[in-house]
C-alpha positions, 0 to 999 in steps of 0.5 A: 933326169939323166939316163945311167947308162948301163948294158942292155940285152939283145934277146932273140927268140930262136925257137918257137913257144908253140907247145909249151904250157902258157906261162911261157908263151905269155913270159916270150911276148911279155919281151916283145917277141912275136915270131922267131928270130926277132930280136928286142934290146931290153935294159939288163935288170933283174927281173928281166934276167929273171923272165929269160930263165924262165924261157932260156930253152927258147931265146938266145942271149947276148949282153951289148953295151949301151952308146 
């Protein structure tokens, strides 16, 4: 089955989830960040823009696209 391709989002944990209740510390690691200043390229979708709204005072956001 052929991929569609589509953009993707770079997402950057910049600041730290320690000191936050647990929702949002368990919404960071559910995007596959584990310490600050990593990176993950995630498929944009809306769930997905969802969860990085939730943490947005957290991570950094740039939208790239897929090649």
């Amino acid at each position: 089955m052929p991929e569609a391709k589509g953009k993707l989002l770079k997402v950057t944990l910049c600041k730290s989830p320690i000191g936050y209740n647990r929702k949002q510390k368990a919404t960071v690691q559910s995007l596959g960040l584990r310490r600050l200043r990593q990176s993950v390229l995630i498929g944009d979708a809306p769930q997905v823009r969802g969860m990085i709204a939730k943490v947005s005072h957290l991570v950094a956001v740039e939208e790239v696209d897929e090649g």
